[in-house]
C-alpha positions as a Markdown table, in Angstrom:
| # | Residue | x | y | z |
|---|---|---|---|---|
| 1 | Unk | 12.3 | 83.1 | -8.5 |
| 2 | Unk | 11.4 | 80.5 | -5.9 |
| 3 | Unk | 13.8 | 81.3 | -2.3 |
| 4 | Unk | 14.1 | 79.8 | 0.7 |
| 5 | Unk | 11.4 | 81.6 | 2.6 |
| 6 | Unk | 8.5 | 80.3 | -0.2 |
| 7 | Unk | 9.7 | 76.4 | 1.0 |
| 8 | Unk | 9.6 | 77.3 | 4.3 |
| 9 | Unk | 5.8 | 78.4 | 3.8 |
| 10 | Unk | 5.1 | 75.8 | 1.7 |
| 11 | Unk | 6.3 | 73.1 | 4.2 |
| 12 | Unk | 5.3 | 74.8 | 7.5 |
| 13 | Unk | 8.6 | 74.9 | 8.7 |
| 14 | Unk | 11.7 | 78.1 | 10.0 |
| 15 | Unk | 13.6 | 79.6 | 6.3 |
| 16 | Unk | 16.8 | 77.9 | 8.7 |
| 17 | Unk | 15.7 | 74.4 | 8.8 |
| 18 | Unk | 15.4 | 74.5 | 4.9 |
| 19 | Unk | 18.4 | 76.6 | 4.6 |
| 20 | Unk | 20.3 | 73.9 | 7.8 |
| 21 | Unk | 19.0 | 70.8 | 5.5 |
| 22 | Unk | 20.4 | 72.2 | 1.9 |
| 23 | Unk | 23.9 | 72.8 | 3.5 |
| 24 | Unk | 23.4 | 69.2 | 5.6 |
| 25 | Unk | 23.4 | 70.7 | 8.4 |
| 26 | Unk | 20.1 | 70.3 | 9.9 |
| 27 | Unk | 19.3 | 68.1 | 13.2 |
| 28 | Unk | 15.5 | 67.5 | 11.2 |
| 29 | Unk | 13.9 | 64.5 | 11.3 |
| 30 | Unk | 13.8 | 61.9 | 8.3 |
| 31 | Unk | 10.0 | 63.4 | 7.8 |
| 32 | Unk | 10.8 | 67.1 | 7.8 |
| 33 | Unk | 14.1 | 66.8 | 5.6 |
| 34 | Unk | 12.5 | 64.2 | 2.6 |
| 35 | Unk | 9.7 | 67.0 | 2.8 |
| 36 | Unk | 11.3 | 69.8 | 2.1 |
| 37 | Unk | 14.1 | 67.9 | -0.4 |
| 38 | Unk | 10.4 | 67.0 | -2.6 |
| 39 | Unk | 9.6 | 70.5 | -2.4 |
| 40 | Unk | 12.5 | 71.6 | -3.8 |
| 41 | Unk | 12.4 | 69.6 | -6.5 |
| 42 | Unk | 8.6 | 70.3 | -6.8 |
| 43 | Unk | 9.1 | 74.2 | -6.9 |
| 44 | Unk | 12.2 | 74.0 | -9.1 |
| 45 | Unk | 14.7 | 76.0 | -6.5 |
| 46 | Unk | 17.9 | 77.0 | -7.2 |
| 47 | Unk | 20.5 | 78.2 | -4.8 |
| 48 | Unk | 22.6 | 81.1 | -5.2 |
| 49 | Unk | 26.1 | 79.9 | -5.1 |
| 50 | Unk | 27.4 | 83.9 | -5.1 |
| 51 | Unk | 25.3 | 85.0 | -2.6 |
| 52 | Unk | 26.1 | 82.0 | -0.4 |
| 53 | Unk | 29.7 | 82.8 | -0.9 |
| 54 | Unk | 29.8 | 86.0 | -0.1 |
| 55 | Unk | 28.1 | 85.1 | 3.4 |
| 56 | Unk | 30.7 | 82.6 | 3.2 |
| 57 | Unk | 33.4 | 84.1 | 1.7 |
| 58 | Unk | 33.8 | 81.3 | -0.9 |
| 59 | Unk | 31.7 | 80.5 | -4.2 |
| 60 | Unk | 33.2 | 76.9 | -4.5 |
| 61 | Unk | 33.4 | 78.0 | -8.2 |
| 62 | Unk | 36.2 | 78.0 | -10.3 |
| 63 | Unk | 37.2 | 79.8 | -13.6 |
| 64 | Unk | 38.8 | 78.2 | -16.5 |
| 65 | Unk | 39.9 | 80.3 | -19.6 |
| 66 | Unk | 40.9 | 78.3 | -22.3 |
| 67 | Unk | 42.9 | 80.2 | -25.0 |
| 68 | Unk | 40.9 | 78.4 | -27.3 |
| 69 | Unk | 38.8 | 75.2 | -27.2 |
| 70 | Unk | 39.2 | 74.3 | -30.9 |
| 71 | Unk | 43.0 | 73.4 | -30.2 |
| 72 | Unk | 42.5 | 69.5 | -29.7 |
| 73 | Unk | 45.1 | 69.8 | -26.4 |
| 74 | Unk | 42.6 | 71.8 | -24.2 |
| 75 | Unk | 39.2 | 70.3 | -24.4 |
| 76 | Unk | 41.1 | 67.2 | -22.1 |
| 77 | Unk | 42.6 | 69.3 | -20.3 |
| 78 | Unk | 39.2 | 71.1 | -19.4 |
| 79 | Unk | 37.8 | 67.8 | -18.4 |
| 80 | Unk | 40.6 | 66.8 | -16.0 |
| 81 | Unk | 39.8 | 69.8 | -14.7 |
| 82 | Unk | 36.4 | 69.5 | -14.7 |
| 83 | Unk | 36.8 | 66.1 | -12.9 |
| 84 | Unk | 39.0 | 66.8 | -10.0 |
| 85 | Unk | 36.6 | 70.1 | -9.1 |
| 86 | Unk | 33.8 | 67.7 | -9.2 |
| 87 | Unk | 35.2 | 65.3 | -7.0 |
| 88 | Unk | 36.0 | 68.1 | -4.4 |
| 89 | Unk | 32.7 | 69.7 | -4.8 |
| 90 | Unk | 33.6 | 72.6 | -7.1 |
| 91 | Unk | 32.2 | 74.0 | -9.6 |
| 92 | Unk | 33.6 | 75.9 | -12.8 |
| 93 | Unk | 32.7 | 78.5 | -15.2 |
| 94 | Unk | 34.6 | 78.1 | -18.8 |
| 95 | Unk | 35.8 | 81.4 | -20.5 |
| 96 | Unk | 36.8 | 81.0 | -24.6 |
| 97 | Unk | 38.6 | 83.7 | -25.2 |
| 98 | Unk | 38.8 | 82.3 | -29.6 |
| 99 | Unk | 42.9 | 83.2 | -29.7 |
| 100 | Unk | 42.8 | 81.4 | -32.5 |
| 101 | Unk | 39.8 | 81.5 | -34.4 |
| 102 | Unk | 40.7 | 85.3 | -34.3 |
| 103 | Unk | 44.4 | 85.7 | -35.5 |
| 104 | Unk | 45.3 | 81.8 | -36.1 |
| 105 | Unk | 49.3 | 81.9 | -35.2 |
| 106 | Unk | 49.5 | 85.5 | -35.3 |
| 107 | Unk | 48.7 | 87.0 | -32.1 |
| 108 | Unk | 51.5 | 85.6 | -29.8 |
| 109 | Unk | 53.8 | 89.0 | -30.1 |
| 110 | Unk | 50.7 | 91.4 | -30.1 |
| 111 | Unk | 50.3 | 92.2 | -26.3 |
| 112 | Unk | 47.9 | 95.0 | -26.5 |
| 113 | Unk | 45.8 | 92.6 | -28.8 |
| 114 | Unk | 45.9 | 90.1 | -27.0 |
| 115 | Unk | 45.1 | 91.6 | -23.4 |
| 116 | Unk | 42.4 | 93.5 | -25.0 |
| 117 | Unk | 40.6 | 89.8 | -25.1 |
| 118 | Unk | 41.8 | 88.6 | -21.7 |
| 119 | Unk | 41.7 | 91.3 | -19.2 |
| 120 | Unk | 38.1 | 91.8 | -19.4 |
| 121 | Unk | 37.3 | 88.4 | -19.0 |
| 122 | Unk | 39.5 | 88.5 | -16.1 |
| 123 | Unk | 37.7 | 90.9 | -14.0 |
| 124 | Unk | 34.6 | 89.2 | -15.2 |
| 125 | Unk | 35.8 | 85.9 | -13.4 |
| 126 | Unk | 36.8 | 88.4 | -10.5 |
| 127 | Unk | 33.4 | 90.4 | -10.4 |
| 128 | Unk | 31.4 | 87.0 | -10.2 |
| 129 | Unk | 33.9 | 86.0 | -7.1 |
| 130 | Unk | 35.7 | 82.8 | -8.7 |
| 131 | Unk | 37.4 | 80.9 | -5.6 |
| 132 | Unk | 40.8 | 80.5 | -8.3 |
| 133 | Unk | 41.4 | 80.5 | -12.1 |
| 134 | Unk | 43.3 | 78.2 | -14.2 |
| 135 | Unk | 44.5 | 79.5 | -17.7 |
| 136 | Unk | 44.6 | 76.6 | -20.3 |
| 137 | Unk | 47.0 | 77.2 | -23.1 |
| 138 | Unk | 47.3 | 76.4 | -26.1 |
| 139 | Unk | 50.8 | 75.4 | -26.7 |
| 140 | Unk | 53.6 | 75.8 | -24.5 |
| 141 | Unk | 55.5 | 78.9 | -23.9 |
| 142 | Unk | 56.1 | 81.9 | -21.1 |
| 143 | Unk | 52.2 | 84.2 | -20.8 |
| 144 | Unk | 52.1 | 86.6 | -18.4 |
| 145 | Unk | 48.5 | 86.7 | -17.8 |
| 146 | Unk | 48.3 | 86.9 | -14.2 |
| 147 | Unk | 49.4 | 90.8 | -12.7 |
| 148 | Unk | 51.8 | 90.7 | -10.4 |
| 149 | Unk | 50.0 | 90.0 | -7.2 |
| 150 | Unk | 46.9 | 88.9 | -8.7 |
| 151 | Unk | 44.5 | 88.8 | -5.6 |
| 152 | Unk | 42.8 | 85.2 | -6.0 |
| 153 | Unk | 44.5 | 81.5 | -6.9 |
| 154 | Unk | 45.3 | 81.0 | -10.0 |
| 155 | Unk | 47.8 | 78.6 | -12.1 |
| 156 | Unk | 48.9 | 77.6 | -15.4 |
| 157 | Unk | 48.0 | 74.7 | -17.7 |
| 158 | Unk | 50.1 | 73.4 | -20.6 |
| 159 | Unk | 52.6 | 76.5 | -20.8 |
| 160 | Unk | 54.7 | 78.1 | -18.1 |
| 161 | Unk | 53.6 | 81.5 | -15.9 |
| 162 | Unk | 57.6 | 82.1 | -15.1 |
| 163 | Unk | 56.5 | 83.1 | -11.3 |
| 164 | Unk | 56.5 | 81.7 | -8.2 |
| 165 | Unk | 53.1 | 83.3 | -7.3 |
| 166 | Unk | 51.5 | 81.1 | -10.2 |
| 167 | Unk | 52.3 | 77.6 | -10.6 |
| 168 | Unk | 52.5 | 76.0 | -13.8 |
| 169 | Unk | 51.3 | 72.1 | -15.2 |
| 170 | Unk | 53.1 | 71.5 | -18.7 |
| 171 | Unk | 53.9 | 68.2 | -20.6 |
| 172 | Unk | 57.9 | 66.9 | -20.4 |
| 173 | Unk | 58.6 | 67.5 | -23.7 |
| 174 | Unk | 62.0 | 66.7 | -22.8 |
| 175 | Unk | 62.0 | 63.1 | -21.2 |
| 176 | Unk | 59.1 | 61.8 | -23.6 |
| 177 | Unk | 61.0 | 62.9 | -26.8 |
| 178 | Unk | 64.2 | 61.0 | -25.0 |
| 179 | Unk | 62.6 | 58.2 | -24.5 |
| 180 | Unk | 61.1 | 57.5 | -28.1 |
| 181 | Unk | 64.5 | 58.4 | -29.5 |
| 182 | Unk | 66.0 | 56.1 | -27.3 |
| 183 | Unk | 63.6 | 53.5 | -28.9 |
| 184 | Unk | 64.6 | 54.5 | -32.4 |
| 185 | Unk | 68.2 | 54.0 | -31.2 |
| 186 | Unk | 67.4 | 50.5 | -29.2 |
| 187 | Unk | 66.1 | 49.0 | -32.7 |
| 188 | Unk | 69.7 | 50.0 | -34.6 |
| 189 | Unk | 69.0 | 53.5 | -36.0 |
| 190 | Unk | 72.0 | 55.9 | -35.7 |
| 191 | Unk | 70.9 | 58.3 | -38.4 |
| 192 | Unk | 67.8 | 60.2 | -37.5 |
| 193 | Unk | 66.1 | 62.8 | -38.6 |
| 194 | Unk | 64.2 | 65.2 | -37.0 |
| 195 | Unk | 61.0 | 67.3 | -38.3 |
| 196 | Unk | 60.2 | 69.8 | -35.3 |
| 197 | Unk | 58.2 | 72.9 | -35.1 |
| 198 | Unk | 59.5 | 76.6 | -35.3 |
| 199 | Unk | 62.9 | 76.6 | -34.1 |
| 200 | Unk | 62.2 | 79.5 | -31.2 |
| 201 | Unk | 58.5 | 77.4 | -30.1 |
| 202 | Unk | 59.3 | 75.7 | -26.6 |
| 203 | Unk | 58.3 | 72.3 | -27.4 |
| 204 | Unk | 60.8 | 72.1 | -30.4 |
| 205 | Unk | 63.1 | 73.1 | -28.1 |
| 206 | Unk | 62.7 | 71.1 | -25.7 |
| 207 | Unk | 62.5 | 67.4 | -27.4 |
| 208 | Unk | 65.2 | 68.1 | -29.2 |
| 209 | Unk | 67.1 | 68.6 | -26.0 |
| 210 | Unk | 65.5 | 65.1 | -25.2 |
| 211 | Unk | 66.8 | 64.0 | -28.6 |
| 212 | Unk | 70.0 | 65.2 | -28.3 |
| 213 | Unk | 70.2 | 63.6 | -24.8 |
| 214 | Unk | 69.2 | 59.9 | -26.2 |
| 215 | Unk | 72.1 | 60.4 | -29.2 |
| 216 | Unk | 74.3 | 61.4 | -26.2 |
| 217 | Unk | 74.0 | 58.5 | -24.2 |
| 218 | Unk | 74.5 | 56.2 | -27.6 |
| 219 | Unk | 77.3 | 58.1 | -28.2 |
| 220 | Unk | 76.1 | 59.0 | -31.3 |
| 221 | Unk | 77.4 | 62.5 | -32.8 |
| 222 | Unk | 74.6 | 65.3 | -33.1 |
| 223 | Unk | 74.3 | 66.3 | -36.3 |
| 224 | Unk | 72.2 | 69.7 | -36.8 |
| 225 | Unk | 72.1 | 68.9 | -40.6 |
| 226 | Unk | 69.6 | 66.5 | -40.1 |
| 227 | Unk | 66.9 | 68.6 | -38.1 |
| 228 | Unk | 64.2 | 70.5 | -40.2 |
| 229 | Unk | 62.1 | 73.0 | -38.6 |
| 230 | Unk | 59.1 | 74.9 | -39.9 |
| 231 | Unk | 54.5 | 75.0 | -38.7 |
| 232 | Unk | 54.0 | 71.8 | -37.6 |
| 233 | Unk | 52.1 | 71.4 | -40.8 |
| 234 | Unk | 51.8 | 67.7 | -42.6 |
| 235 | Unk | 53.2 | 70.1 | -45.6 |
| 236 | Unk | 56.4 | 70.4 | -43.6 |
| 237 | Unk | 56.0 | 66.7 | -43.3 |
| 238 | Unk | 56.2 | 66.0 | -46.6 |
| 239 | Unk | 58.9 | 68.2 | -47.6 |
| 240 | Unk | 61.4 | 67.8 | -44.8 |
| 241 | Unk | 60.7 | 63.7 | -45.1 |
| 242 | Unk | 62.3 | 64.1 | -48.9 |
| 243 | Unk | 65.1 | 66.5 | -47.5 |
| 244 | Unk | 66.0 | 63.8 | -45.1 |
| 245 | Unk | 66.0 | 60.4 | -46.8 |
| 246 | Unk | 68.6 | 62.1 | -49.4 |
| 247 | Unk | 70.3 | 62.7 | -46.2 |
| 248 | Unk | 70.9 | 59.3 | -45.8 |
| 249 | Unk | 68.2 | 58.6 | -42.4 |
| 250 | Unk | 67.0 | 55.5 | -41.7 |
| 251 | Unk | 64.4 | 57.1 | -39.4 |
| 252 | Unk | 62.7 | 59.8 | -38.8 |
| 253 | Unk | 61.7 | 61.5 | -35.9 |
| 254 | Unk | 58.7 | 64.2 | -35.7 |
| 255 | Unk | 57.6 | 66.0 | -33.3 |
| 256 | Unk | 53.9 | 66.5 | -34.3 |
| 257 | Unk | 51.7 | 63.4 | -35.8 |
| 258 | Unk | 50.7 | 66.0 | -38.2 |
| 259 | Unk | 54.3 | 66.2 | -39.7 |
| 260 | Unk | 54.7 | 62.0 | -39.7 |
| 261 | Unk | 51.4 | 62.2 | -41.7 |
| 262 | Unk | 53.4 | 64.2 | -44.3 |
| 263 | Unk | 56.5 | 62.3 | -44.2 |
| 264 | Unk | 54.4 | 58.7 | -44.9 |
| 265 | Unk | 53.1 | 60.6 | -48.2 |
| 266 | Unk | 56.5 | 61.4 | -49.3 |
| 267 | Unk | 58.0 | 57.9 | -48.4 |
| 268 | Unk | 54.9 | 55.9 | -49.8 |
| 269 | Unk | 55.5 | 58.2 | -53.1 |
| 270 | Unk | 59.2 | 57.2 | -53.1 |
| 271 | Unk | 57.6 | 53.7 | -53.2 |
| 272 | Unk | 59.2 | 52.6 | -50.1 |
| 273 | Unk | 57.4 | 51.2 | -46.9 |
| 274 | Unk | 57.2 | 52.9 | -43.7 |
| 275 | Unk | 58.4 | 50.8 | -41.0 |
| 276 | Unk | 60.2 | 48.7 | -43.0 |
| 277 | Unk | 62.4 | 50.8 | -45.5 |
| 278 | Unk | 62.0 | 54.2 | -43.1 |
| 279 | Unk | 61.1 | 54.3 | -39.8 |
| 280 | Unk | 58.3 | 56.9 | -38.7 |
| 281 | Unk | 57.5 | 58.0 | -35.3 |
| 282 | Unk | 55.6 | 61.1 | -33.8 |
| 283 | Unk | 54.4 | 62.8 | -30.9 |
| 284 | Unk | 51.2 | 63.9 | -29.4 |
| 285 | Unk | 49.4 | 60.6 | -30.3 |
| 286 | Unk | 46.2 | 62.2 | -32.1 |
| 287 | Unk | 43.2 | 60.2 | -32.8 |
| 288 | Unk | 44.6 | 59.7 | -36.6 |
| 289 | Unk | 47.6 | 58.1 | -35.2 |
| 290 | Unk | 46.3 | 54.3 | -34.6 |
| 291 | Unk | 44.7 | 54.8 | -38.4 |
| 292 | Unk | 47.9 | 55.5 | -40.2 |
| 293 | Unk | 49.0 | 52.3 | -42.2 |
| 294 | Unk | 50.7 | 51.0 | -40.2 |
| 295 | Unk | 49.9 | 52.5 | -37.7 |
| 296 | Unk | 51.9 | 55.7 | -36.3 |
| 297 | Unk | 54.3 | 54.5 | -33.2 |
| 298 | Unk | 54.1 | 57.7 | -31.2 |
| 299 | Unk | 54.2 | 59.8 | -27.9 |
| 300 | Unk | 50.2 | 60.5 | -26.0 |
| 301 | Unk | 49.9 | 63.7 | -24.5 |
| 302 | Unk | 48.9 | 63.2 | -21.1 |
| 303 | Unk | 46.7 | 66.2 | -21.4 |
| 304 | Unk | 43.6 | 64.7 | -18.3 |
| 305 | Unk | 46.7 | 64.4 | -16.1 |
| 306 | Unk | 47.1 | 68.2 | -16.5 |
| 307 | Unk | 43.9 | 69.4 | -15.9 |
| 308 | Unk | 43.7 | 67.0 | -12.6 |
| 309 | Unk | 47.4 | 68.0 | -11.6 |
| 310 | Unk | 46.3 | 72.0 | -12.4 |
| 311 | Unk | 43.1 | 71.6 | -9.9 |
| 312 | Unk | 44.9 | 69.4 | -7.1 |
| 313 | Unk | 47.4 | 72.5 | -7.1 |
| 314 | Unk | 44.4 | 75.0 | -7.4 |
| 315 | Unk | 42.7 | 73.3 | -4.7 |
| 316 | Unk | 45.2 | 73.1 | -2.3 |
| 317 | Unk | 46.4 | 76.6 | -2.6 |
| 318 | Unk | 42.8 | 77.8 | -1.8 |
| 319 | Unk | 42.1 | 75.4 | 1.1 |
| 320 | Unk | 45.4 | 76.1 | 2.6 |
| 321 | Unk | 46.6 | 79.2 | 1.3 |
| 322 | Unk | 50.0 | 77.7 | 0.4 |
| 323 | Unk | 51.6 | 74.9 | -1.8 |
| 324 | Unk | 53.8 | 72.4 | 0.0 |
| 325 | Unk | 56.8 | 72.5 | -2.3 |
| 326 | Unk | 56.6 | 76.1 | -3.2 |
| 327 | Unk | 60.3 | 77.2 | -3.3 |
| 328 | Unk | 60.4 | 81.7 | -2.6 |
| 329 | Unk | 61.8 | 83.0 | -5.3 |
| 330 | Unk | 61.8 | 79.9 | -7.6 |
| 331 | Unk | 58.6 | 79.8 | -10.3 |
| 332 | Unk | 56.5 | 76.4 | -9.2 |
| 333 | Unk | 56.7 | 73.8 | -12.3 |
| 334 | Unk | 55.5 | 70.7 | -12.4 |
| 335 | Unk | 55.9 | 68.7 | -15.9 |
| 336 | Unk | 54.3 | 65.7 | -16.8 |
| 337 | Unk | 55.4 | 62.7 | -18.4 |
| 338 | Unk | 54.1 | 61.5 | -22.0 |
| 339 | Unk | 53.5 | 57.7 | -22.6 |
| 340 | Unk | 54.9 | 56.2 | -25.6 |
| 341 | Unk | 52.9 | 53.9 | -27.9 |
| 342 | Unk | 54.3 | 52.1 | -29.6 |
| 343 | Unk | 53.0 | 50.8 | -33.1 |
| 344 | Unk | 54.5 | 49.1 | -36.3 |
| 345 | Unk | 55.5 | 52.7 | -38.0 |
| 346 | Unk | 59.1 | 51.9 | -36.3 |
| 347 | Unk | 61.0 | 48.6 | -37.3 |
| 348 | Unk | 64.6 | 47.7 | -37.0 |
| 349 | Unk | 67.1 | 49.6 | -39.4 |
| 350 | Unk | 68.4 | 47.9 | -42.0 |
| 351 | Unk | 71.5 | 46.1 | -41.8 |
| 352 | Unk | 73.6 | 48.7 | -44.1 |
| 353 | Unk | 72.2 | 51.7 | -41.7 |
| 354 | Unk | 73.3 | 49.7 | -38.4 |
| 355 | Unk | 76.7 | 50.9 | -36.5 |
């Protein structure tokens, strides 16, 4: 392994003038410093960022662990991430700890299972001396992965830590399902259904708050008789969209582009036409959603914002040791705002639908 001391040698010069012009520090002349950045390259060093930190007591390297990288939420959230720590001179180390290429959906309850995964990579992170962690979920809910006290940084992405030691980034489910519904409402619908996830999962909770808001304001009467709840699956799609439209909806509203994938099968096999006859619109806005015909009006995820917003908050509670609106006692949350797209899947409603 090439060090310092073989470029000083090679270029004649003190091991702290090469060390002074790697860290830009060096009062070197324009000869000295271009000679010993070629030789550098020439020789192939490479600096030790841990043993510079622990002289410095910081790495400038930080740990992600993504609960898994296959769920199509995280690998954007890794790259805002990704981006801000490069911007600031960071750099990070990615952990996949495979939640769900393990046990799929069935290892939220199994705490001794689950930990078995994560605490080792944990004091992995802590062993190579990690400036902070960020934990990337992937869906939305309370984990308890940090110990109470948890010695370095760390914060939450797309779920919620429920402490005020460990701030959490998640997605307003709430205000971006209020908003669409409020759309569906705006072009005449007053009966609409809803297709949402399991009924205890915090995102189904949550935009049906925001849907129950929207009917609210319209003073339009909830009606818990048309709301379907089941895996987020296009199977639940298809079998809640049937359930629905003999309900009598002129709309429906899903809380997963998966599910609206299902319910266009079962309206396009009634031989009606989705935007026209039934309006359709989602959430999430997944890259199939501009390809449905027509294509799927629906909610994008703003999944880069979260990385960038989990690193800023990272960042600043490394560099200063505190968070400006940190509230004692209160957990830190910071939720993001969705942007609605809005595509031909959603038309007015019929005239014998309209109030």
């Amino acid at each position: 392994m090439v060090t310092i001391k073989d470029i000083a040698q090679k270029c004649n010069v003190s091991a702290t003038t090469v060390s002074n012009i790697l860290n830009g520090k060096a009062k070197a002349g324009k000869e000295t410093r271009d000679l010993v950045m070629q030789t550098v390259k020439e020789m192939g060093y490479q600096p030790n960022y841990i043993a510079q930190g622990l002289r410095n007591s910081r790495t400038r390297i930080i740990g992600i662990i993504a609960e898994d990288i296959t769920q199509f939420t995280i690998p954007k959230i890794i790259e805002g991430i990704m981006e801000h720590c490069e911007e600031k001179g960071y750099r990070t180390i990615v952990q996949n700890l495979r939640l769900y290429a393990r046990w799929s959906d069935q290892w939220y309850d199994k705490d001794k299972d689950y930990h078995s995964i994560l605490d080792p990579v944990l004091q992995e992170m802590l062993s190579i001396h990690v400036d902070g962690i960020i934990y990337v979920a992937g869906h939305a809910r309370v984990i308890h992965c940090f110990p109470k006290g948890f010695r370095i940084p760390a914060v939450m992405a797309y779920a919620y830590s429920g402490s005020n030691e460990v701030p959490s980034v998640a997605i307003d489910d709430t205000a971006s399902a209020y908003e669409i519904v409020k759309y569906l409402l705006d072009m005449g619908h007053r009966r609409i259904g809803v297709i949402g996830g399991r009924s205890d999962n915090i995102h189904t909770q949550k935009r049906l708050l925001g849907y129950q808001k929207a009917l609210f304001e319209a003073r339009v009467l909830f009606d818990p008789g048309l709301v379907r709840y089941g895996n987020w699956s296009r199977d639940l799609g298809y079998q809640a969209a049937g359930e629905l439209m003999d309900c009598g909806v002129s709309a429906l509203f899903c809380m997963a582009d998966q599910m609206a994938g299902g319910a266009y099968d079962r309206i396009e096999e009634r031989g009606l036409k989705v935007g026209k006859d039934i309006s359709v619109a989602g959430f999430d806005d997944q890259d199939m959603a501009e390809f449905f015909r027509p294509g799927l009006t629906t909610t994008r995820l703003p999944l880069n914002e979260i990385g960038l917003e989990a690193a800023r908050y990272l960042l600043e509670k490394i560099e200063t040791g505190k968070i400006a609106a940190e509230q004692p006692g209160e957990a830190l949350e910071t939720l993001v705002p969705c942007r609605m797209q809005m595509r031909s899947s959603v038309g007015r409603a019929p005239a014998l639908w309209q109030a």
